[in-house]
BAFI-3210 file (N, C-alpha, C; in Angstrom, 3 decimals, decimal comma, padded with zeros to 6 digits):
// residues 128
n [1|2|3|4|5|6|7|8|9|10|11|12|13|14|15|16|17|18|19|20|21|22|23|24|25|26|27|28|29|30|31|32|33|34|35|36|37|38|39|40|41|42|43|44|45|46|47|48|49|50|51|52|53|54|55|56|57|58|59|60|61|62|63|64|65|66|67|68|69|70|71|72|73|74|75|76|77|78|79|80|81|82|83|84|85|86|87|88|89|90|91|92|93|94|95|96|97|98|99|100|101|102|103|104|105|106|107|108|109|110|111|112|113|114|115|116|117|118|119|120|121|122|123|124|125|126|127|128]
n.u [-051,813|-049,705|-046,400|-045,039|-042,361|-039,214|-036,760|-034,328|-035,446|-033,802|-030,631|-027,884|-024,469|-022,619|-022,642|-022,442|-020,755|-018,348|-016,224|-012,711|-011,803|-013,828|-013,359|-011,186|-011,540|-013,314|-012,004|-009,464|-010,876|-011,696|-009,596|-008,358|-009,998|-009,265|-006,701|-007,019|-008,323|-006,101|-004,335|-004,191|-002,892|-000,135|000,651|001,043|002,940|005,091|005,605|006,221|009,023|010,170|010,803|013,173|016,436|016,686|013,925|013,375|014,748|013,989|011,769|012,261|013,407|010,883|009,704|011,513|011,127|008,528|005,910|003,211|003,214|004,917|003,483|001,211|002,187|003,142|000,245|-000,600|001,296|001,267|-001,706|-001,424|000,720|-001,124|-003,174|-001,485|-000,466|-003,170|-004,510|-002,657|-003,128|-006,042|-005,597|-003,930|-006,337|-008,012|-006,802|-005,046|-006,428|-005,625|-006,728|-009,123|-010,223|-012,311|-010,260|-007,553|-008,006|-008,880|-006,270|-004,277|-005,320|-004,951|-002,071|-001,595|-002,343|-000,225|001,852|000,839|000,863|004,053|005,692|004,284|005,462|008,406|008,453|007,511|009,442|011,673|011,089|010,556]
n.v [-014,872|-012,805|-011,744|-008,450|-007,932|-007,087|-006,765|-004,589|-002,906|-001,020|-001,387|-000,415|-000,631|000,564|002,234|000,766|000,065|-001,917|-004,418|-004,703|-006,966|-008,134|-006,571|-007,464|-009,730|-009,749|-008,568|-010,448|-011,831|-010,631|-009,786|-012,504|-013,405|-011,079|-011,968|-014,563|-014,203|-012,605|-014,646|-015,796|-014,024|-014,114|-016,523|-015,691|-014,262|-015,819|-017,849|-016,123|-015,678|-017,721|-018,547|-018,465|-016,374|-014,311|-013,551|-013,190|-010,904|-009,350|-008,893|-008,166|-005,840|-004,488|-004,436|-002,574|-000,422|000,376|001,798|001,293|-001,792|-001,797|-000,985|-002,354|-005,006|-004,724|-004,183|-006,559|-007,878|-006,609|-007,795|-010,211|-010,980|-009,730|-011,630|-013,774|-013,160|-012,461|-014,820|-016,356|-015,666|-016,524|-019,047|-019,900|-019,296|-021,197|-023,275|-023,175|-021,785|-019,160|-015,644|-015,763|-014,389|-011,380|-009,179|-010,485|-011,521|-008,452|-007,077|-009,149|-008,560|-005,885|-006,227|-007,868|-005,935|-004,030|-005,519|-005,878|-003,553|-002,738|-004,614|-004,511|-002,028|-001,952|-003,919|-002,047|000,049|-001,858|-002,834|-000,317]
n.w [024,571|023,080|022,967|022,996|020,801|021,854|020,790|018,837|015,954|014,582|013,403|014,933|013,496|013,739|016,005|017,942|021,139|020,742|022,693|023,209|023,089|021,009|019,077|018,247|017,422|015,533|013,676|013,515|011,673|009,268|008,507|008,104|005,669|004,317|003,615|002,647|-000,245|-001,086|-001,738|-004,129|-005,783|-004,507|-004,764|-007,559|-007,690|-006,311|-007,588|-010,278|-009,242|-009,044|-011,821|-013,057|-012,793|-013,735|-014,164|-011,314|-010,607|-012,280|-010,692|-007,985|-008,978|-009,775|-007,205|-005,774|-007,247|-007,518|-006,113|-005,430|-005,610|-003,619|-001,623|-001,710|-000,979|002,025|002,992|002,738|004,215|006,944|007,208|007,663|009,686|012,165|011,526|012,270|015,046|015,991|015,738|017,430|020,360|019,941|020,331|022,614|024,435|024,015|024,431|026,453|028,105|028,532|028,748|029,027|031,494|031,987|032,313|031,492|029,074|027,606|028,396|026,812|024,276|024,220|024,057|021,481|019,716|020,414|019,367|016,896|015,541|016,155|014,872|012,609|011,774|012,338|009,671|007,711|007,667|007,099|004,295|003,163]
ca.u [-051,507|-048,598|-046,019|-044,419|-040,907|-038,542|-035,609|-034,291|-036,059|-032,973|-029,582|-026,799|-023,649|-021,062|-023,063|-022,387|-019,514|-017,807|-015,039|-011,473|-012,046|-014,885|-013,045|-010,271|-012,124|-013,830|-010,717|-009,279|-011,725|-011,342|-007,594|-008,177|-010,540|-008,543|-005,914|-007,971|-008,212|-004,732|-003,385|-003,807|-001,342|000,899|000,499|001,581|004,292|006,450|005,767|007,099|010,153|011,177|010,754|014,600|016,958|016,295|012,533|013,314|015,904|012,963|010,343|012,775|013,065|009,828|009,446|012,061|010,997|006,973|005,495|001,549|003,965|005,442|002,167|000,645|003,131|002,752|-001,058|-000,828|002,128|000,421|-002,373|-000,778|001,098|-002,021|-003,844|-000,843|-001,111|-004,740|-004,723|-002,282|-003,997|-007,040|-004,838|-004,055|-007,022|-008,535|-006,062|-004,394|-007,281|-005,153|-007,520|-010,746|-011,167|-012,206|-009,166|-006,934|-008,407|-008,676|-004,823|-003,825|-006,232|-004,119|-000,986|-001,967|-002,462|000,615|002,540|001,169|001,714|005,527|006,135|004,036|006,058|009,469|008,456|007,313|010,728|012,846|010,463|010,795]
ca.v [-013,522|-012,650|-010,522|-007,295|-007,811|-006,229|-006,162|-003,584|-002,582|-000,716|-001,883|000,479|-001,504|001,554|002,827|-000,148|000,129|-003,311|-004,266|-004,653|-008,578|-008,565|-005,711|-008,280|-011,050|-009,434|-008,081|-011,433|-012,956|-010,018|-010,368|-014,117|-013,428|-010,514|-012,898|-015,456|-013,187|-012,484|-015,707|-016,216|-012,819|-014,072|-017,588|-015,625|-013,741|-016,483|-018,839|-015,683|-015,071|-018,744|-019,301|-017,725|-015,503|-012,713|-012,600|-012,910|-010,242|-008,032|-008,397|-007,498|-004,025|-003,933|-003,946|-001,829|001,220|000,556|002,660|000,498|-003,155|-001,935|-000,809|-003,867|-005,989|-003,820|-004,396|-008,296|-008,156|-006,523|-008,786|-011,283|-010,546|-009,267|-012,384|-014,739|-012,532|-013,048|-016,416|-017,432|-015,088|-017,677|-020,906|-019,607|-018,917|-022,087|-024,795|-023,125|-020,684|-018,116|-014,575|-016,161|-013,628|-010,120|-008,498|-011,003|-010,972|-007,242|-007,619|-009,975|-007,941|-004,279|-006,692|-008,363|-004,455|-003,090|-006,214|-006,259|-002,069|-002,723|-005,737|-003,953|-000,680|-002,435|-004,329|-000,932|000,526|-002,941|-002,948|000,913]
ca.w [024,198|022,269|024,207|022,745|020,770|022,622|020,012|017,959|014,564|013,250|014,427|014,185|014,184|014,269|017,436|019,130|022,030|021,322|023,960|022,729|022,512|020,218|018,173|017,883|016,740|014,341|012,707|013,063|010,988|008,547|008,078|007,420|004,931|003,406|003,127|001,577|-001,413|-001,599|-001,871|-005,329|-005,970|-003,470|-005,323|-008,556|-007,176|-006,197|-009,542|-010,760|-008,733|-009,239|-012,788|-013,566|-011,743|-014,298|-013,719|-009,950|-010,478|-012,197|-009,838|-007,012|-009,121|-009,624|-005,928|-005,299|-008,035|-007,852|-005,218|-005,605|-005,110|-001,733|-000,723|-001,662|-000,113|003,280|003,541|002,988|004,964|007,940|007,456|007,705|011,111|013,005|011,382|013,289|016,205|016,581|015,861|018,740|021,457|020,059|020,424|023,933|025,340|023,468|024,565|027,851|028,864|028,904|028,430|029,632|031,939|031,355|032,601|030,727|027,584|027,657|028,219|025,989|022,932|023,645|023,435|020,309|018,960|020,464|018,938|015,475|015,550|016,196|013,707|010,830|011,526|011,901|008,223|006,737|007,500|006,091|003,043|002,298]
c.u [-050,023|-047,918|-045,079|-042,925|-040,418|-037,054|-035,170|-034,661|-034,724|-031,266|-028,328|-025,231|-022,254|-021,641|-022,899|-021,257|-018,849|-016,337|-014,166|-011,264|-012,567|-013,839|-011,839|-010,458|-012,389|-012,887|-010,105|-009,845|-011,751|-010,185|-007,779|-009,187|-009,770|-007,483|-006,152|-007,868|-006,824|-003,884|-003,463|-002,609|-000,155|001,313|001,723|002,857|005,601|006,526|006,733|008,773|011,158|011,028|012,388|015,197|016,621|014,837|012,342|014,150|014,603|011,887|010,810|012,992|011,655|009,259|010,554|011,836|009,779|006,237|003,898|002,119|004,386|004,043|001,228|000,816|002,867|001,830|-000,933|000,451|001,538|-000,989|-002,346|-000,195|-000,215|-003,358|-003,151|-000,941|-002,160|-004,743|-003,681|-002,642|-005,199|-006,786|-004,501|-005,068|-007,646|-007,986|-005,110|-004,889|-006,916|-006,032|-009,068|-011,423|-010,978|-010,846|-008,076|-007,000|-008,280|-007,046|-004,124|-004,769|-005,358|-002,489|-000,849|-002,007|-001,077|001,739|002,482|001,404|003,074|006,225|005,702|004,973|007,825|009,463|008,151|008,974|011,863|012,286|010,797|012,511]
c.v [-013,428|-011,295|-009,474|-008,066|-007,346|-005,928|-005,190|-003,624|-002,404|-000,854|-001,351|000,031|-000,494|002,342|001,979|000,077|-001,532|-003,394|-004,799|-006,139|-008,752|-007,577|-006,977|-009,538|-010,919|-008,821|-009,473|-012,273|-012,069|-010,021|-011,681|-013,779|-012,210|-011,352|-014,283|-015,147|-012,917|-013,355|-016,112|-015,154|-013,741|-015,847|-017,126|-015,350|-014,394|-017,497|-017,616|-015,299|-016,747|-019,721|-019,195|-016,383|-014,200|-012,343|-012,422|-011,287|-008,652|-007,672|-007,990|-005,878|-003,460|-003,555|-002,824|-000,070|001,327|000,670|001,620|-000,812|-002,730|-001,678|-001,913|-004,762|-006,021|-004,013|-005,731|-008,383|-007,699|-007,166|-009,982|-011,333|-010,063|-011,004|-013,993|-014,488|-013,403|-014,682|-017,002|-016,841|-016,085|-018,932|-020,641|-019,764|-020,177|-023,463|-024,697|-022,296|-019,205|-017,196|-015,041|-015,137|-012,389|-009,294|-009,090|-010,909|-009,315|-006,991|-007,745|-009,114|-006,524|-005,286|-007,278|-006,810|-003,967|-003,934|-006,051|-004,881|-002,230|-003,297|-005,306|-002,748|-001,188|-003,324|-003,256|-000,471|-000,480|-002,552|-001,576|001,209]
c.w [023,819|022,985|022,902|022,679|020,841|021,509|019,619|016,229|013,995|014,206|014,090|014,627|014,447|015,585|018,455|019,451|021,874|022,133|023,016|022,108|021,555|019,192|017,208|017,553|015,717|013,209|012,540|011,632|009,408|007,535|007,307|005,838|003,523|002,721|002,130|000,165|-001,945|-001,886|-003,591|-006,179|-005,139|-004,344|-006,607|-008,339|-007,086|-007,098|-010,311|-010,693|-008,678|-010,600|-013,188|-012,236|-012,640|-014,009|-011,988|-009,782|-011,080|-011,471|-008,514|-007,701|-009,335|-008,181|-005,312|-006,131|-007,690|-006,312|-004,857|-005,090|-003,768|-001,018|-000,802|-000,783|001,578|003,742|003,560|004,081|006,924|008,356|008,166|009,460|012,360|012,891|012,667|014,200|017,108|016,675|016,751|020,526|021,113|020,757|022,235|024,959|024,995|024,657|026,382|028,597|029,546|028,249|028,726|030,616|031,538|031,496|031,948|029,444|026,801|027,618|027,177|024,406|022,839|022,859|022,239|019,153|018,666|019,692|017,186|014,904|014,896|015,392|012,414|010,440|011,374|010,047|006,849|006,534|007,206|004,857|002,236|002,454]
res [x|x|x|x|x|x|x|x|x|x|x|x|x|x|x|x|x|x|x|x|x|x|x|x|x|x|x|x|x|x|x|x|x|x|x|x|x|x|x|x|x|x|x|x|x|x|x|x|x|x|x|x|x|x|x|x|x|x|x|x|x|x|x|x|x|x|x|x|x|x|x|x|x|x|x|x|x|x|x|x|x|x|x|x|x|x|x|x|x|x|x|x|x|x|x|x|x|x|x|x|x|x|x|x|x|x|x|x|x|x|x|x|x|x|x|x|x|x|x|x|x|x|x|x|x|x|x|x]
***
């Protein structure tokens, strides 16, 4: 006899409560992948900024007049920082088991928040 599947039919993934860990994994893995994408801009960017000092000299005004370039910059730049973040709260808990337990991890996941907060907001206010 075949027993009754107990799963869920319809699986609602913004109703799910995930804990601060899982939130921070899954953004991890986000980030990396946003970044993924951005590396071929970020590729161009600096072919452009070291072909000559004059086109380095215009793409620093272009970042300094063009409102869409700082905001650009800003999101890969906060990517970027929350992506290193995460990834050494991983290397931690990986290689020196630091956050293994719930109360650690939990921990170590607000600090990973409240860190890449402070470093994206100190780089908003150099950048602008």
């Amino acid at each position: 006899m075949i027993e009754k599947d107990n799963r869920p039919v319809f699986l609602n993934l913004l109703a799910i409560k995930l804990p601060i860990v899982g939130v921070v994994s899954i953004l991890h893995r986000i980030s990396g992948f946003a970044l993924f994408l951005c590396f071929p801009l970020v590729v161009w960017l600096l072919q452009v900024s070291l072909i000559s000092l004059e086109s380095f000299n215009q793409l620093q005004g272009y970042l300094v007049n063009s409102v869409f370039l700082k905001i650009l910059v800003v999101m890969m730049a906060v990517g970027f920082i929350y992506h290193v973040l995460a990834g050494l709260k991983k290397m931690l808990a990986e290689f020196f088991g630091f956050g293994e337990t719930l109360k650690s991890g939990q921990l170590l996941s607000w600090l990973v928040f409240a860190l890449s907060f402070t470093c994206s907001f100190w780089f908003l206010v150099y950048i602008w």
